[in-house]
VMD Tcl script that builds the backbone (N, CA, C; Angstrom):
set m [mol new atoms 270]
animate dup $m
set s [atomselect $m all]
$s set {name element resname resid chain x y z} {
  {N N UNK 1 A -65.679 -83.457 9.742}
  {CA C UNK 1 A -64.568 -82.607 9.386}
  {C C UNK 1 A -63.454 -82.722 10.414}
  {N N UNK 2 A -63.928 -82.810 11.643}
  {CA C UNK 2 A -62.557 -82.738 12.790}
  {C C UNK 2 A -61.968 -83.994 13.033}
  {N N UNK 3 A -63.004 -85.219 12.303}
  {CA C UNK 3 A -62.088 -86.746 11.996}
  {C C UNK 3 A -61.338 -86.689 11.033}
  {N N UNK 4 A -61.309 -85.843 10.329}
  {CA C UNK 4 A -60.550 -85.941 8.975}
  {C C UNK 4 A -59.209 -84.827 9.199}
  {N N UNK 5 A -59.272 -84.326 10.275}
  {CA C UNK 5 A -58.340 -82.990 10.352}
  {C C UNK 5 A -57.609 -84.270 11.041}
  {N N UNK 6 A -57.710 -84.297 12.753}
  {CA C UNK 6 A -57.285 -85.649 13.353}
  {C C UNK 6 A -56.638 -86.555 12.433}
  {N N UNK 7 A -56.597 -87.124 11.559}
  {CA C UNK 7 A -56.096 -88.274 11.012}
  {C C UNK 7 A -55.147 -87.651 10.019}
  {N N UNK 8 A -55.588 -86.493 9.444}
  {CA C UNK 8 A -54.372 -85.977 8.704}
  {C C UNK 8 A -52.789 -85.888 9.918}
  {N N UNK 9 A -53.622 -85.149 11.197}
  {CA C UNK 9 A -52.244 -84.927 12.178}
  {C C UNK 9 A -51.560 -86.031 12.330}
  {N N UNK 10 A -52.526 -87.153 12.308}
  {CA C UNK 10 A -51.919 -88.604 12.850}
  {C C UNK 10 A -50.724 -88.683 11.955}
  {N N UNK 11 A -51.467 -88.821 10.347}
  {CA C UNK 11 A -51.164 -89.354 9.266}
  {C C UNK 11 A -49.536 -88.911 9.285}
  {N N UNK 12 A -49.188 -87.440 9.493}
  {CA C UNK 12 A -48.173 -87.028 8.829}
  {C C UNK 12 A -47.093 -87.113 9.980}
  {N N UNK 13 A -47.729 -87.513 11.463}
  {CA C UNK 13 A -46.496 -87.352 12.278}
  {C C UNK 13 A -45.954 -88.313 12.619}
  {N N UNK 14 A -46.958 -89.721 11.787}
  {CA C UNK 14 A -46.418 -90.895 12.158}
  {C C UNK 14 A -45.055 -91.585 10.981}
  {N N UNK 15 A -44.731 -90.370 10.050}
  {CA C UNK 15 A -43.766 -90.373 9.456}
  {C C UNK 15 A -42.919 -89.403 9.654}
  {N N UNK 16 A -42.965 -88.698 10.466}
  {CA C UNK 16 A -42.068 -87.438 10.291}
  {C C UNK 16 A -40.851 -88.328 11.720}
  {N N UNK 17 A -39.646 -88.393 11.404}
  {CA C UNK 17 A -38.626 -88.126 12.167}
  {C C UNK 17 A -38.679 -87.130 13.564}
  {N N UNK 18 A -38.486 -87.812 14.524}
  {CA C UNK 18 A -38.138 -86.949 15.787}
  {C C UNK 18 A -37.128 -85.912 15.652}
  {N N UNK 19 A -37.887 -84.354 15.924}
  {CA C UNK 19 A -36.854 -83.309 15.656}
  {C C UNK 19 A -35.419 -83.735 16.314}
  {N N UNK 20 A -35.294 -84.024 17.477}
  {CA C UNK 20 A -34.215 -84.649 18.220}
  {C C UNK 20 A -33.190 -85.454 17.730}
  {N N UNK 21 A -33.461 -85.989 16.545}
  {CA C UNK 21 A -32.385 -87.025 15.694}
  {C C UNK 21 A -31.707 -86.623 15.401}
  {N N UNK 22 A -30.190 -87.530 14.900}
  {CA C UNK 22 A -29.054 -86.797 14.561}
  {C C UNK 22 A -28.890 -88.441 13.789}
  {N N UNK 23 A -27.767 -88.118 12.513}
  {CA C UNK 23 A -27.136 -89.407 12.187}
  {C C UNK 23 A -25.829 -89.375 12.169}
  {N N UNK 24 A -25.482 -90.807 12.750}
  {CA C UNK 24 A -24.104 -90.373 12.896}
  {C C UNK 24 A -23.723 -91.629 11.964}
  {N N UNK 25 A -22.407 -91.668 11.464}
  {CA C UNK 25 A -21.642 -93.180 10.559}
  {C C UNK 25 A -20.720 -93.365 11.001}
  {N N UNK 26 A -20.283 -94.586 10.926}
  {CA C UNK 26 A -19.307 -95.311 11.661}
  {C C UNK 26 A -18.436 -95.692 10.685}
  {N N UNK 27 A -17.115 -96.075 10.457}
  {CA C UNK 27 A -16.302 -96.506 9.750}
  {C C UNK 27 A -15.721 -97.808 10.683}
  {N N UNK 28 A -16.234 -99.215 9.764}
  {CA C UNK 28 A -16.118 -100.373 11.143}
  {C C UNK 28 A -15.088 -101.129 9.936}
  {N N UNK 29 A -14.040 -101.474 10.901}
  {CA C UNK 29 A -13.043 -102.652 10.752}
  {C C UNK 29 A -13.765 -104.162 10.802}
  {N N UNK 30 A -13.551 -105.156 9.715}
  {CA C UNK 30 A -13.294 -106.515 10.409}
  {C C UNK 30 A -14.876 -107.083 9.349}
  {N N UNK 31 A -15.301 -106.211 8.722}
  {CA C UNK 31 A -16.546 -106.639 7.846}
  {C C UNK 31 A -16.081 -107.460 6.785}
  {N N UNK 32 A -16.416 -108.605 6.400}
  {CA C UNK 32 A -16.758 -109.107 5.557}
  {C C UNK 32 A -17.484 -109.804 4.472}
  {N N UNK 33 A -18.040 -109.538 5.308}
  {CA C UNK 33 A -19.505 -110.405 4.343}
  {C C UNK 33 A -20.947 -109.501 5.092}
  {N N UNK 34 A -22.109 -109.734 3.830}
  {CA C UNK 34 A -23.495 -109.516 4.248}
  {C C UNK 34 A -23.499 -110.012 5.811}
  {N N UNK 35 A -23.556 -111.120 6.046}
  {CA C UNK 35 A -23.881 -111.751 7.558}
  {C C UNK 35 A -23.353 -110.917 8.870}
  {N N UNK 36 A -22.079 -110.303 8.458}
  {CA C UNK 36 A -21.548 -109.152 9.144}
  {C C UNK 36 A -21.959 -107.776 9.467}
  {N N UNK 37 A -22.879 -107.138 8.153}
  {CA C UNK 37 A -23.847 -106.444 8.048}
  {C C UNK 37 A -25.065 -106.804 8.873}
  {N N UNK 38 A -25.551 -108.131 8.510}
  {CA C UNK 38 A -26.918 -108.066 9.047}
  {C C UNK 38 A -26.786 -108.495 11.001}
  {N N UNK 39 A -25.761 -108.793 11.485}
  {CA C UNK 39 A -25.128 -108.749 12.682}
  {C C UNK 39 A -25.420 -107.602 13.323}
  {N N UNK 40 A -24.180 -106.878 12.802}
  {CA C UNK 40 A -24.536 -105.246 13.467}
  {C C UNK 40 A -25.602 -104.133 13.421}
  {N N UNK 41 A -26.317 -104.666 12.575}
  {CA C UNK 41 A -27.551 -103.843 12.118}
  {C C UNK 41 A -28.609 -104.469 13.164}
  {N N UNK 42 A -28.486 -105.930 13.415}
  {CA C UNK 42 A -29.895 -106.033 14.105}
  {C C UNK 42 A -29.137 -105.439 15.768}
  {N N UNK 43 A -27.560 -105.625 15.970}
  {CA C UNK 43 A -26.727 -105.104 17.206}
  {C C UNK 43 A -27.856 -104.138 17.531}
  {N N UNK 44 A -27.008 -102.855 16.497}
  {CA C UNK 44 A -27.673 -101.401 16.655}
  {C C UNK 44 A -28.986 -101.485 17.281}
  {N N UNK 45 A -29.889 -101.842 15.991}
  {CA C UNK 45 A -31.199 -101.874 16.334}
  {C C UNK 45 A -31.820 -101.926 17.325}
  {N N UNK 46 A -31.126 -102.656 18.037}
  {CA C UNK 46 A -31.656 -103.692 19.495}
  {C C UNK 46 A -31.452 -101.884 20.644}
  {N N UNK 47 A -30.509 -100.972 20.068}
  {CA C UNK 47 A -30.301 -99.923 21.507}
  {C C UNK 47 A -31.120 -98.840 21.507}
  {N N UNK 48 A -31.541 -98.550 22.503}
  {CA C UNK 48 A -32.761 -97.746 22.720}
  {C C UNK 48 A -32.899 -96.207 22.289}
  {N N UNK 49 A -33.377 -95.814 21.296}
  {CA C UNK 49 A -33.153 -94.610 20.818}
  {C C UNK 49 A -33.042 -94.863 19.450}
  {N N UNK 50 A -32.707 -95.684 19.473}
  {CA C UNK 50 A -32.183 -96.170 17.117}
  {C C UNK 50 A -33.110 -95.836 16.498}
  {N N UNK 51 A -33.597 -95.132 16.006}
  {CA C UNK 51 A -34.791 -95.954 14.819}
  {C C UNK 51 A -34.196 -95.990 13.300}
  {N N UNK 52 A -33.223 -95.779 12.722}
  {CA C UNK 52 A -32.808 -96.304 10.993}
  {C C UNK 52 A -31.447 -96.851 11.490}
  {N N UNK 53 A -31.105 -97.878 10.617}
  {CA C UNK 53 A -29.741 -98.584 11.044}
  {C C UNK 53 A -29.547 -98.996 9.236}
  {N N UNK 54 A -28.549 -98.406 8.514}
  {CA C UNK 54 A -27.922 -99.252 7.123}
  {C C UNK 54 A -26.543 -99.504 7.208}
  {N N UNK 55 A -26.114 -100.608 7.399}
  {CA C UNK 55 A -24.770 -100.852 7.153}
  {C C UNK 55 A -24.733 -101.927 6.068}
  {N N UNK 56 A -23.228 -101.286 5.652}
  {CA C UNK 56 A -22.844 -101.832 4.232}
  {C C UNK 56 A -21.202 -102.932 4.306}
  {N N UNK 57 A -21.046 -103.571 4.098}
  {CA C UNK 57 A -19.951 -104.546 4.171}
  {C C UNK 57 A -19.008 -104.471 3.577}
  {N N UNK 58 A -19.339 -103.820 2.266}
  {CA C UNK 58 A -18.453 -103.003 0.877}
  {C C UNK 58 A -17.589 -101.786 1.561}
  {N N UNK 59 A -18.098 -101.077 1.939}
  {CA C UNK 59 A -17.564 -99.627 1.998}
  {C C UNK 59 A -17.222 -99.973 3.545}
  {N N UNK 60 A -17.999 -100.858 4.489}
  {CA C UNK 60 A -17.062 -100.510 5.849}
  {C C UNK 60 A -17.944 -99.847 6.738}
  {N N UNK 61 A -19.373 -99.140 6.082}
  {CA C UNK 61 A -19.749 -97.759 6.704}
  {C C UNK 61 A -21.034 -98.210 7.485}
  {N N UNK 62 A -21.502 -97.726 8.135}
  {CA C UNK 62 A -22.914 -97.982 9.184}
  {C C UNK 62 A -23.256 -96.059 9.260}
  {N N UNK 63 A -24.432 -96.271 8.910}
  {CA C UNK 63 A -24.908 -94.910 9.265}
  {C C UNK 63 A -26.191 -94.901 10.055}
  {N N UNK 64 A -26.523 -94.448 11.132}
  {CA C UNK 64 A -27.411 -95.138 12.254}
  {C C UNK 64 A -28.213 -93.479 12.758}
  {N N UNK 65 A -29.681 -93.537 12.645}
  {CA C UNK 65 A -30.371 -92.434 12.592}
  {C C UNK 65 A -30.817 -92.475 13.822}
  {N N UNK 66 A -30.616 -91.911 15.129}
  {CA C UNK 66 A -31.024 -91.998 16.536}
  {C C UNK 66 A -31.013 -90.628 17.567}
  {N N UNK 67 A -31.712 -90.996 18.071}
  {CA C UNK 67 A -31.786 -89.521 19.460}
  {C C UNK 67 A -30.968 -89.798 20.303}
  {N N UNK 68 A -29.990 -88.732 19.798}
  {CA C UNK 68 A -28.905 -88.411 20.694}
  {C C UNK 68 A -28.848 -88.573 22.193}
  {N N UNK 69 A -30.157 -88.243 22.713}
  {CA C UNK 69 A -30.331 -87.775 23.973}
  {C C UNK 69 A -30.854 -89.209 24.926}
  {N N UNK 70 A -30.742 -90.354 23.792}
  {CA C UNK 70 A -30.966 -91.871 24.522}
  {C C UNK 70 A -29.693 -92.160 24.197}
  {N N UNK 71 A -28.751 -92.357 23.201}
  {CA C UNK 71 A -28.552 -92.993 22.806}
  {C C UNK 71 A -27.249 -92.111 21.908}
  {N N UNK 72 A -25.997 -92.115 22.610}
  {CA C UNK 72 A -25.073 -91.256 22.548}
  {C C UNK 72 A -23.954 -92.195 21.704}
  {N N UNK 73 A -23.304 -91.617 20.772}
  {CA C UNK 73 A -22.051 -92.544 19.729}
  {C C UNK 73 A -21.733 -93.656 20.355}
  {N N UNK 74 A -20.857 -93.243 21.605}
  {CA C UNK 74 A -20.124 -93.905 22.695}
  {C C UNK 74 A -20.903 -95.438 22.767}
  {N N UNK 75 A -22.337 -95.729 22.792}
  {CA C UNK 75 A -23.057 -96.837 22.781}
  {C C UNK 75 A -23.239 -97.559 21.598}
  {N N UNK 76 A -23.555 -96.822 20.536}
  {CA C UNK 76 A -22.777 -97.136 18.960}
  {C C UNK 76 A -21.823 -97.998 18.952}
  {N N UNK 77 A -20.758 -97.451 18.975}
  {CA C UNK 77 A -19.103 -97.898 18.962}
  {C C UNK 77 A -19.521 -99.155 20.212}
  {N N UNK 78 A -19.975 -98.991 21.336}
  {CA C UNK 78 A -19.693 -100.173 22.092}
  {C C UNK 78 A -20.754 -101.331 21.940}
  {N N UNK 79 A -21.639 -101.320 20.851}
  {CA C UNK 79 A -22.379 -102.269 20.254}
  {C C UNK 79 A -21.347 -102.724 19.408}
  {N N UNK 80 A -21.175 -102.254 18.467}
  {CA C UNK 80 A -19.979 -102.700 17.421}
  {C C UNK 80 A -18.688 -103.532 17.742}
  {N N UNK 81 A -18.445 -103.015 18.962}
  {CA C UNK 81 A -17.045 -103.390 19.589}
  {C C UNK 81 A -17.344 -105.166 20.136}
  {N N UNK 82 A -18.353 -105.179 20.840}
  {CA C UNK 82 A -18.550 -106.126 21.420}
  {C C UNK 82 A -18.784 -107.161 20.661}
  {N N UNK 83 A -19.029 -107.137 19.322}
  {CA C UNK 83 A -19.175 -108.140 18.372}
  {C C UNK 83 A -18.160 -108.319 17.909}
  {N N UNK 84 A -16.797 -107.813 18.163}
  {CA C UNK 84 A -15.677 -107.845 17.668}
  {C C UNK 84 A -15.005 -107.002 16.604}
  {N N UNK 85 A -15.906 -106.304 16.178}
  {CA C UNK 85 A -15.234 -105.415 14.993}
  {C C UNK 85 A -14.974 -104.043 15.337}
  {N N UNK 86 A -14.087 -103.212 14.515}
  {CA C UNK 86 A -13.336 -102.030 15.406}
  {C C UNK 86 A -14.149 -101.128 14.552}
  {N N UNK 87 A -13.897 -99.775 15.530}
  {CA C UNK 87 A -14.735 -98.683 14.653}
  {C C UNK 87 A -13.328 -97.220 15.059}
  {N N UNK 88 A -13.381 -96.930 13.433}
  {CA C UNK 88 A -12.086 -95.902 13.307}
  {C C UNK 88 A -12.668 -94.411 13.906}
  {N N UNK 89 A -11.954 -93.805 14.540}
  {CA C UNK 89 A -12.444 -92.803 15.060}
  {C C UNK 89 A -12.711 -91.251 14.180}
  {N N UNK 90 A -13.605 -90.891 14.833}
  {CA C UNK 90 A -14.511 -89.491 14.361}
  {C C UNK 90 A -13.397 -88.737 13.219}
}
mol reanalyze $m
mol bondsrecalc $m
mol representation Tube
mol addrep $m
């Protein structure tokens, strides 16, 4: 019975989101294509604190699911930047 309680705790916290998360979206200049997308997405990915990254090439938009408390906008925007594309402000 207390292996089966245990694995339920496991089970459900290894999906649950860190209370600590916040999402923030970006509105990025200079996208054009998928390849541009999949650029900044693996960018993001790569900074410590990220865990969901979707950006879209259509709309412009990146919406990036991360703990604030690693991993503050300001590092966002300067992933983005450094690949060359601009990000319109808040």
């Amino acid at each position: 019975m207390a292996v089966a309680a245990v694995a339920a705790v496991v089970a459900s916290s290894a999906c649950a989101a860190p209370a600590a998360d916040t999402t923030t979206e970006l509105q990025i200049g200079g996208m054009v294509c998928d390849s541009c997308s999949q650029a900044l997405t693996a960018a993001l990915q790569q900074l410590e604190g990220v865990h969901e990254v979707h950006v879209d090439h259509v709309s412009g938009k990146a919406v990036i699911r991360h703990d604030p408390a690693r991993c503050a906008r300001t590092q966002l925007v300067a992933a983005v930047t450094r690949l060359g594309y601009s990000v319109a402000a808040p």
